[in-house]
Residue, then its C-alpha position, 0 to 999 in steps of 0.5 A: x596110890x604111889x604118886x610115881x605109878x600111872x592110873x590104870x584104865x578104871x582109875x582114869x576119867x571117862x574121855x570128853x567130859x568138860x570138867x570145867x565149863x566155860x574155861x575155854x575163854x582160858x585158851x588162845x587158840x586162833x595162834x595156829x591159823x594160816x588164813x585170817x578172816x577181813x570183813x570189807x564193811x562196804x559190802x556187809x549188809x550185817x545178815x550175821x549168817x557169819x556169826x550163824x554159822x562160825x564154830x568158835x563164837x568168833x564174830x564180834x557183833x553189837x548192837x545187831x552189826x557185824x563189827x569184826x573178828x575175835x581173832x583170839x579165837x578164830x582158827x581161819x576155817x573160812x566158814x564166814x566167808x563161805x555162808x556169806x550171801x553176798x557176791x562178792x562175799x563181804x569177808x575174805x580169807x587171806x594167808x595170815x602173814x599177808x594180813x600182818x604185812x598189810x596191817x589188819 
């Protein structure tokens, strides 16, 4: 096969394979969040429903804690803060520049 011609339709993989297991750990993909998570450590009393129910692994915990966000990987969903049983939630959602301005 001529590398200048595309594959046709049976030449092609089938679609939503992961060929490479583990490779996500490859792919920044928290650089397209407009909302960044905060933990308040004051109100958390380290339930990890957070860490329960965030899509991307993003909830850093040691040691059976809380400890903070892999912002790496965080997309900004705001699932964390959502499931968090506490009133007022131990985590908000703030827009990402107002996160870099405030130094967090």
């Amino acid at each position: 096969m001529s590398e200048s011609r595309l594959k046709g339709w049976k030449e092609l993989p089938i679609g939503g394979l992961i060929l490479e297991a583990g490779n996500s750990e490859e792919y920044n993909t928290g650089s397209w969040r407009a909302f960044r998570p905060v933990l308040h450590p004051e109100i958390c009393t380290h339930d990890l429903m957070c860490w329960l129910y965030c899509p991307d692994a993003a909830i850093l915990v040691e040691e059976g804690k809380m400890m903070g966000f892999d912002l790496k990987h965080c997309k900004g969903c705001g699932l964390c803060a959502k499931v968090c049983p506490h009133k007022p939630s131990a985590i908000t959602m703030v827009e990402e520049g107002e996160a870099e301005q405030a130094g967090k």
